[in-house]
N, C-alpha and C positions, 0 to 999 in steps of 0.2 A: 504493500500500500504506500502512494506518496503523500509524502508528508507535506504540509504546508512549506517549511523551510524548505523544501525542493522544489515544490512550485514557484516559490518566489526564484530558487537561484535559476530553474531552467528561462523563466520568464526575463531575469537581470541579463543572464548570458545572453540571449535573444536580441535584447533590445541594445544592451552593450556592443554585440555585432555589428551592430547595422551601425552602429553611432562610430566604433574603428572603421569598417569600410566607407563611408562617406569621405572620413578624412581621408585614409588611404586614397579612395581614386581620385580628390579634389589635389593631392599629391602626386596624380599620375601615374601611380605605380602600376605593375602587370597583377593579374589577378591571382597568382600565388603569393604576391605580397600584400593583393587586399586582404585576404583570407590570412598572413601573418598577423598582422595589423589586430584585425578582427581577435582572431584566438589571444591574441597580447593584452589585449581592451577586454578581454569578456571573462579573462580567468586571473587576471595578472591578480588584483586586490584580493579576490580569496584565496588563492596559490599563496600570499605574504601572512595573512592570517594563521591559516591552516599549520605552516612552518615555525610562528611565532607561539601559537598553544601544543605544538607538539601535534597536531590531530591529521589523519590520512589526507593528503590532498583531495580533492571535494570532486576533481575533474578527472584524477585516476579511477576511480571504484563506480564512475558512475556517466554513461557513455549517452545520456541523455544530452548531458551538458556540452560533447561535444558536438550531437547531432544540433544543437540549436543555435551553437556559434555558427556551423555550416551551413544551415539555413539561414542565418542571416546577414552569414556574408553572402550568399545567393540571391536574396531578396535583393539587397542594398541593390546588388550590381544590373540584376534584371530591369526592376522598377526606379531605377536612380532620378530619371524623370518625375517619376510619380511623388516618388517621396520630396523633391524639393519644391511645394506646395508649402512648404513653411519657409518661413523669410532666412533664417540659420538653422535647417533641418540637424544641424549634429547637436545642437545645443537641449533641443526637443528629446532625442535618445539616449542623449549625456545625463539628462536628467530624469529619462524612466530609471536609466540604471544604477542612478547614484541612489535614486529614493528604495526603491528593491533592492539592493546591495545591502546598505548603512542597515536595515532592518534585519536583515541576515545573519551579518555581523553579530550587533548584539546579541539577538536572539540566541549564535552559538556561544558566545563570550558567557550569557546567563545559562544555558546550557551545560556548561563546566565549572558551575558553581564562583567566577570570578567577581572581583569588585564592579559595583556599578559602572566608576570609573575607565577600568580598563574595557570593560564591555560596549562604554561608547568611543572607545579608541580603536578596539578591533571592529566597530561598526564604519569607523571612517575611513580606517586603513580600508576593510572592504570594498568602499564605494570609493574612494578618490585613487587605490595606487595603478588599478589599470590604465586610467587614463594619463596618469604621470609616463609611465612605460609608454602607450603608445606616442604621445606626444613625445618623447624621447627617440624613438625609433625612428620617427617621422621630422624628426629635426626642428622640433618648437618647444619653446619654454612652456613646461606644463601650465595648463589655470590653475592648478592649486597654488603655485608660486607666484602669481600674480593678484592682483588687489580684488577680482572678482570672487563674488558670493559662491563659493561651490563646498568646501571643506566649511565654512560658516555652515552651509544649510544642511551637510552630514550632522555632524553635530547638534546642533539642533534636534536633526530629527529623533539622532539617539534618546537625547535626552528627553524629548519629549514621549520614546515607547516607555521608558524610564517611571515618566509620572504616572501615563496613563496607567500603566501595568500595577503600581504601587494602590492605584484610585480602582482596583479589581476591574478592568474595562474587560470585556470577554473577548475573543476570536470570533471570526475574521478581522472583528474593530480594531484590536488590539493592533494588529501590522496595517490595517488599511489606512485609517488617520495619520500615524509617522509617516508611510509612504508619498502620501498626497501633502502632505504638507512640506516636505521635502522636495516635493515636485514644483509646489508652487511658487514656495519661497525662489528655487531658482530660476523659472521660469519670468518670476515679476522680476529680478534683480536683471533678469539679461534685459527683460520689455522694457522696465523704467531706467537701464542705466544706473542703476544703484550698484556702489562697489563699497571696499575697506577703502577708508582714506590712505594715500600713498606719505611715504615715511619720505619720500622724495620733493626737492624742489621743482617747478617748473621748468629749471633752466635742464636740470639732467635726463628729462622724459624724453630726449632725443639723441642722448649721448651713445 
């Protein structure tokens, strides 16, 4: 029987896929490098997790997760037209899977009996370090390193399965509210331009 926590993670891989290969082919690359891209972006944050608690790799034992990066680095490439009907379509995918991930995260962090604390760190590690890697790969400075709301809104979202879960919220609620709110949060910060204030002067932002 699948467990929620695997619903969630085939669903994060999925949408994680499609959000590497956008940028992969916006990068040009041939299509065994979108599909690198892709599996980089869809497994990279719980692959770091998994190695950090000691626990089976999450994409070794379980071949779900690689059918559904393969499906959506297939998707991306087929329907690449289709999907850019949104004004920054990777930012839309970035942000299914940061909010499905960060949920994940914790949940197994809570899972192995850890502090709430570390549970919303391995919730952010989750959702933010694929996208660090792909961005890496791809030869651009990750967004988590930069002043946009992205690891802000991991966070967040932790903290907020955190309260609800302490406040007896029940399942599905339980993960759907962190999810969407995680969603949202960065969907308005990319729409309104809302970022962290930069530690920098004006004069260096083009150094």
């Amino acid at each position: 029987m699948i467990t929620i926590i695997e619903y969630i993670n085939i669903s994060g891989s999925f949408v994680f896929a499609v959000s590497g290969a956008l940028i992969a082919m916006k990068r040009k690359l041939d299509p065994f490098g979108v599909l690198i891209v892709s599996f980089i972006t869809a497994v990279g944050g719980g692959t770091l997790r998994d190695i950090l608690i000691d626990r089976e790799i999450f994409w070794l034992y379980n071949t779900s997760i690689l059918y559904a990066v393969f499906l959506g680095s297939i998707v991306a490439m087929i329907f690449k037209s289709n999907l850019n009907f949104f004004d920054k379509p990777m930012f839309f995918y970035d942000a299914l899977g940061l909010g499905l991930f960060t949920i994940t995260g914790v949940q197994i962090g809570l899972e192995n009996n850890l502090d709430y604390l570390i549970c919303i760190i391995l919730g952010t590690v989750t959702g933010v370090f694929g996208g660090v890697l792909r961005d890496v790969v791809v030869n651009k400075i990750p967004v988590v390193f930069k002043k946009e709301i992205y690891a802000t809104a991991s966070i967040l979202g932790g903290l907020l399965y955190i309260i609800l879960m302490n406040c007896k919220i029940p399942n599905p609620y339980l993960q759907i509210i962190p999810i969407f709110f995680i969603i949202l949060i960065r969907l308005g910060a990319v729409y309104f331009n809302v970022s962290l204030p930069s530690i920098y002067k004006d004069k260096f932002k083009h150094d």
